[in-house]
C-alpha positions as CSV (number, residue, x, y, z in Angstrom):
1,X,89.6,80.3,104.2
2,X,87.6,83.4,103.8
3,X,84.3,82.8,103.9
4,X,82.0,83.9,100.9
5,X,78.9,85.9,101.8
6,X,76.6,88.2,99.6
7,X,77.1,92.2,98.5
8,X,74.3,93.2,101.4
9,X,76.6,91.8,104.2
10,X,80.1,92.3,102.2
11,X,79.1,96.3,102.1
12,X,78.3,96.1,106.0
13,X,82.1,94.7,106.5
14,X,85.1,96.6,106.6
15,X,88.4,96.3,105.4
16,X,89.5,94.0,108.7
17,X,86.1,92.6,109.3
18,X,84.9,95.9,111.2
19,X,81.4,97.0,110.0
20,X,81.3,100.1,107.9
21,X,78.3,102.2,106.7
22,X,76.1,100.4,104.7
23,X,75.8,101.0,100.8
24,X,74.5,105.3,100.4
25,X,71.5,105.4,97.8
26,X,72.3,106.8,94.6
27,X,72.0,110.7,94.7
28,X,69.0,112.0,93.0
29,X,70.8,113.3,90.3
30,X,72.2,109.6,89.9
31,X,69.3,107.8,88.7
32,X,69.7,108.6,85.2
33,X,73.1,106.9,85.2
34,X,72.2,104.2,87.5
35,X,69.4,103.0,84.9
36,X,72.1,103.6,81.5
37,X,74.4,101.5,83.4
38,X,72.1,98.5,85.3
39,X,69.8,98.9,81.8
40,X,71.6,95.7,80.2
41,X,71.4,93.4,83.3
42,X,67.7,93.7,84.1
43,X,65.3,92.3,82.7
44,X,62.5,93.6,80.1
45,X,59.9,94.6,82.6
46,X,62.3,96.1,85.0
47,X,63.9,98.2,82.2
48,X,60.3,99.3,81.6
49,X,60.3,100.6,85.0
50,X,63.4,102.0,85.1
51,X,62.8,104.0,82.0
52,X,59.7,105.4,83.1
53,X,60.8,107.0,86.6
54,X,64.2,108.3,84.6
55,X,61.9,109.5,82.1
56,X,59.3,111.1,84.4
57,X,60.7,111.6,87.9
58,X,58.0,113.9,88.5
59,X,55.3,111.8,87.2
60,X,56.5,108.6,88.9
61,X,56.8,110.2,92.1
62,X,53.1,110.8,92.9
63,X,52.5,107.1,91.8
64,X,51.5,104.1,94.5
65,X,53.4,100.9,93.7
66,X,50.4,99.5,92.2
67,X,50.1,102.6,89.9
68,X,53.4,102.7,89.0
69,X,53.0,98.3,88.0
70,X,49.7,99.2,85.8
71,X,51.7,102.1,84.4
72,X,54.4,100.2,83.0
73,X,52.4,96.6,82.6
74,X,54.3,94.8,85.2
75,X,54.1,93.9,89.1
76,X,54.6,95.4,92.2
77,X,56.9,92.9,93.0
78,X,59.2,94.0,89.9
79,X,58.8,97.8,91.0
80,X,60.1,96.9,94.3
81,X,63.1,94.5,92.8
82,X,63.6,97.7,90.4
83,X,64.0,100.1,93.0
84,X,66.4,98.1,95.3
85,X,68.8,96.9,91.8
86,X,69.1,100.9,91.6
87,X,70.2,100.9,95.5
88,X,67.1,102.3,97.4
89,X,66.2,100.1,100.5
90,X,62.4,100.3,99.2
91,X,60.1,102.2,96.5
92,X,59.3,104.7,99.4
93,X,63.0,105.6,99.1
94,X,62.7,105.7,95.3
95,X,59.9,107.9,95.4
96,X,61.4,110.2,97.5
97,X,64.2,110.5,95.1
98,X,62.2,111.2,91.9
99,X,60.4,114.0,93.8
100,X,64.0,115.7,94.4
101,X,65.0,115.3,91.3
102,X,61.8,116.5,89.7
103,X,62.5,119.6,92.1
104,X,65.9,119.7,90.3
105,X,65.0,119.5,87.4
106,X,62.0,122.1,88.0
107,X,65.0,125.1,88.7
108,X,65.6,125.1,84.8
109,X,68.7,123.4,84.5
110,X,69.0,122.1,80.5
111,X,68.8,118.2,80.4
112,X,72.6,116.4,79.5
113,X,72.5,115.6,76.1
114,X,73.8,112.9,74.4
115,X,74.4,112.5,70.5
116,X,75.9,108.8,68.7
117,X,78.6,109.6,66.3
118,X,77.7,109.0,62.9
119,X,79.8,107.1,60.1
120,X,79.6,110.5,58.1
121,X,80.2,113.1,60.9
122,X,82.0,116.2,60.1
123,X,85.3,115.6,62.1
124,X,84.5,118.9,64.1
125,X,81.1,116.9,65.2
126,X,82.9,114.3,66.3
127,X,85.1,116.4,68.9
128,X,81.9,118.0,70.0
129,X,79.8,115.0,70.7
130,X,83.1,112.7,72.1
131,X,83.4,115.8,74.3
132,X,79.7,115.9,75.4
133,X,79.9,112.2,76.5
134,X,83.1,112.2,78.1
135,X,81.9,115.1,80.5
136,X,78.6,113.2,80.7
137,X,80.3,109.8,82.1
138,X,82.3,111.9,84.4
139,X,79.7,113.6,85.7
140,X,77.6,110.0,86.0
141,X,80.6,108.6,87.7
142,X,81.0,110.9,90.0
143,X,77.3,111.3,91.3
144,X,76.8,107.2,91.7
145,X,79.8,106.5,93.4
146,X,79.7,105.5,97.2
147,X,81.5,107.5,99.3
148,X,81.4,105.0,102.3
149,X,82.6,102.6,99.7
150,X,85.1,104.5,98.4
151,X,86.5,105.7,101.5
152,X,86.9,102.0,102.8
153,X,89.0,101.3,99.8
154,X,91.4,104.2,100.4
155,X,92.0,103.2,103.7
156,X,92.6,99.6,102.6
157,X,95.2,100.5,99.7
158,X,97.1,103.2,102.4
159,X,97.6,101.0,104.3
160,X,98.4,98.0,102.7
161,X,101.3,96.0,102.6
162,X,101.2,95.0,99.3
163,X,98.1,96.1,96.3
164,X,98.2,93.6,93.2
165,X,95.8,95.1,90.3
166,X,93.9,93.1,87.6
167,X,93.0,94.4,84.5
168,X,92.5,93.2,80.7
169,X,92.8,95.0,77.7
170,X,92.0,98.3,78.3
171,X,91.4,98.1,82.1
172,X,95.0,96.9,82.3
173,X,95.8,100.3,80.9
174,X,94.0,101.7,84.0
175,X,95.2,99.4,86.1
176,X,99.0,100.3,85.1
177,X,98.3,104.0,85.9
178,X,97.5,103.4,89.2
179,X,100.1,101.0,90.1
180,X,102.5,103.8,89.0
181,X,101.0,106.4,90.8
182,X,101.1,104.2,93.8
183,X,105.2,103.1,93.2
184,X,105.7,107.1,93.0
185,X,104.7,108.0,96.6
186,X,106.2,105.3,97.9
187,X,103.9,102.3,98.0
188,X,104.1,98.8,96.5
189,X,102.0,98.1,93.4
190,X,101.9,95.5,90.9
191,X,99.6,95.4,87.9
192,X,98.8,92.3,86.0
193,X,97.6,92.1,82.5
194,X,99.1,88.5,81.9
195,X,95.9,86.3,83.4
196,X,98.3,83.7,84.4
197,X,100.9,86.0,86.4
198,X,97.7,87.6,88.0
199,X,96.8,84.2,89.7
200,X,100.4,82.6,90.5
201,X,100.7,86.7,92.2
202,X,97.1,86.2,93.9
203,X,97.7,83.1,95.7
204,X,100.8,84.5,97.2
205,X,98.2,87.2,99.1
206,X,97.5,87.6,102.4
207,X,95.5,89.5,105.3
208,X,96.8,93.3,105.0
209,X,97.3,93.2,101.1
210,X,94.9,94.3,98.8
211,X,93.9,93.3,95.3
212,X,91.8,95.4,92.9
213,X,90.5,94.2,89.8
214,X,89.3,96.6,87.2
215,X,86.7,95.1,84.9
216,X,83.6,97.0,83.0
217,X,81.5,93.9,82.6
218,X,82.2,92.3,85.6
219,X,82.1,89.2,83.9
220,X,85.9,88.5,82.9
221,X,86.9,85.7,83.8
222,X,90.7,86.2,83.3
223,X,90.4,89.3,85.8
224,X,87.5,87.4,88.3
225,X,90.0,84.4,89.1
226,X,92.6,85.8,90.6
227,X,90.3,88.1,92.5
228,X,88.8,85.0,93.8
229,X,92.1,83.5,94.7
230,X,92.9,86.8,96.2
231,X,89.8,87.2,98.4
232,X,89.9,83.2,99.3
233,X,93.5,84.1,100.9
234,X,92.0,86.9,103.0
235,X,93.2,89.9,100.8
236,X,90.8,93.0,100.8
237,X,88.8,92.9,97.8
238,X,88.3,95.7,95.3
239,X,86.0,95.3,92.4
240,X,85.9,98.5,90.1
241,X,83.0,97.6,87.5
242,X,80.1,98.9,85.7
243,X,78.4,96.2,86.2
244,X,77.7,96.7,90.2
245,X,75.5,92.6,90.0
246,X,78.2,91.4,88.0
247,X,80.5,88.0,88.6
248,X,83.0,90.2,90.2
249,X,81.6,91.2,93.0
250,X,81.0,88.5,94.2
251,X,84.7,88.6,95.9
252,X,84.8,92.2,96.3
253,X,84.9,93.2,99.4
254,X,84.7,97.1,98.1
255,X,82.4,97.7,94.9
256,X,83.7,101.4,93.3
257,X,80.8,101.6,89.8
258,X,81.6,103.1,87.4
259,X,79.0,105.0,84.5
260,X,79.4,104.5,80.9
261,X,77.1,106.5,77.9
262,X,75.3,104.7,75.3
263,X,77.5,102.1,73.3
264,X,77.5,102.6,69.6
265,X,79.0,101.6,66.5
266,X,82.2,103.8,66.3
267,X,82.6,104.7,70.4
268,X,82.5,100.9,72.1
269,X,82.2,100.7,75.9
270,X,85.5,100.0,75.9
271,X,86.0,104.0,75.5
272,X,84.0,104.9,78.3
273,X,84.4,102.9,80.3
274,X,88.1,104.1,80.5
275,X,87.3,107.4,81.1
276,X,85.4,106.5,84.0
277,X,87.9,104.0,85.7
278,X,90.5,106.8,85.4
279,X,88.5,109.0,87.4
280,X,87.8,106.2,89.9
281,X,91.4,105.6,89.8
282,X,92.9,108.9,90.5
283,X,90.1,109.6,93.2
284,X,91.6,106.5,95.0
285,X,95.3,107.7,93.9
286,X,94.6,111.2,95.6
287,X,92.5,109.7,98.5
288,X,95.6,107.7,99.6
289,X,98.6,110.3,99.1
290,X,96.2,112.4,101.6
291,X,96.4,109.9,104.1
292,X,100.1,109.0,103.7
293,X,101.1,112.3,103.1
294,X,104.0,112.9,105.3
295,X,105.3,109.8,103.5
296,X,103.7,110.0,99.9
297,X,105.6,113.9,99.4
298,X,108.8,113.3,100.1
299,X,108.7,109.8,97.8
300,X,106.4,111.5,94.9
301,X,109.4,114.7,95.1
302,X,112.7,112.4,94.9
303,X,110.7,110.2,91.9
304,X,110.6,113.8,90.6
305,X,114.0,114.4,90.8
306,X,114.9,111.3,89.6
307,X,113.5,111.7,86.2
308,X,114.2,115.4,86.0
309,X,117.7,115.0,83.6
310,X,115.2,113.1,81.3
311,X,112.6,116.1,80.3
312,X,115.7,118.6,80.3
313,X,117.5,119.8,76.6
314,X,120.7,117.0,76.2
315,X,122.8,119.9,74.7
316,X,126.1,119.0,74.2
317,X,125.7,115.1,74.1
318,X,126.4,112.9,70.7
């Protein structure tokens, strides 16, 4: 049985027990996104932190660790726990960062913006501000993921003998739309949205097959399980989450997080969420057709054919 062991050591393994590069710190340009998505999971005097170096990168950079705690009325110890939750080895590290991104941010470039959508919006608002956030969590997404990370999972899903996917509600969405990309250039994908099929599927895993499981919360239970079962049979592990200290991980092999804007009233996570897992989804999808190119052309070119009678005119038929 494969044995369980914690995120630090599963980032330093790779996909057949190999070490890979550790875990990358978040870009600079990151932490904002880092903090909206590790905000609900910390607690109240490590958001406090967190809020005051994404608020003031270029104040909190010239600040001790001590200075930084009487700042923000906590400890250094919670300054410390703060910086390594947003994936610096240290508050040196995190210091560093806010001083590039104060440098950033010192060339003019406008802040992102982000507006809630109000009960009473104009409907022309509403295009404008879904807009604005959808580029914003694309642009989050893009800048926190791990590029060792997600390298490692391409790898695993190319070559893979078999990739099961796990998803709920809309996550199984996302996980349909890569299991069909994957079936169209020639590789074997399944993607469960029935809990129970997921696990009877799981347990049926072995070394050389791969499961992902797609959850924003990393706390589903009915996605977690037959990861679990999945990682106890010696599959490679794929969590793709918002939620990078969430239940999930711990039988991930491979975390891929995801960014999500502010959660309101008429635009739930669930929204957001989605938009990010696509991209993470179809930067896996394109990662792997790379690799198995001279394989994933000709298979993606007869699927083409195969459904081309269906998108032409049916003239001359009752």
């Amino acid at each position: 049985m494969k044995e369980t062991f914690s995120p630090s050591v599963r980032a330093l393994r790779g996909v057949s027990g190999a070490p890979v590069l550790p875990v990358t710190p978040p870009d600079p340009g990151a932490l904002a996104a880092k903090v909206r998505t590790l905000a609900p999971s910390m607690t109240r005097s490590m958001q406090r932190v967190a809020e005051a170096v994404a608020g003031d990168p270029a104040g909190c950079a010239h600040l001790t660790v001590t200075a930084l705690a009487v700042r923000t009325g906590t400890s250094e110890a919670t300054v410390v726990r703060t910086a390594r939750l947003l994936g610096y080895p240290g508050y040196r590290d995190l210091r560093l960062a806010l001083a590039a991104l104060a440098a950033q941010q010192a060339t003019g470039a406008p802040p992102a913006m982000t507006a809630d959508i109000a009960v009473d919006d104009p409907l022309g608002d509403v295009v404008t501000k879904l807009a604005m956030e959808e580029q914003q969590t694309l642009a989050d997404t893009a800048a926190q993921l791990d590029m060792a990370q997600l390298e490692a999972a391409v790898a695993a899903l190319a070559a893979a003998r078999r990739t099961d996917i796990y998803g709920i509600a809309a996550s199984a969405l996302v996980g349909q739309d890569l299991a069909q990309k994957l079936l169209r250039i020639g590789l074997i994908a399944h993607a469960h949205a029935d809990p129970h099929l997921a696990v009877t599927n799981a347990v049926q895993l072995r070394p050389g097959d791969v499961a992902l499981a797609i959850t924003h919360s990393g706390t589903t239970h009915d996605v977690i399980e037959p990861l679990r079962a999945a990682f106890d049979r010696g599959a490679t592990t794929i969590a793709i989450t918002g939620r990078p200290d969430g239940a999930v991980t711990q039988y991930a092999d491979l975390v891929l997080t995801t960014s999500t804007s502010r959660e309101s009233e008429l635009r739930p996570a669930a929204m957001s969420s989605r938009t990010s897992q696509l991209l993470v989804v179809d930067c896996l999808f394109i990662g792997v057709a790379q690799r198995t190119y001279e394989d994933a052309a000709p298979a993606l070119s007869a699927s083409y054919e195969a459904l081309a009678h269906r998108h032409s005119p049916r003239s001359g038929r009752a």
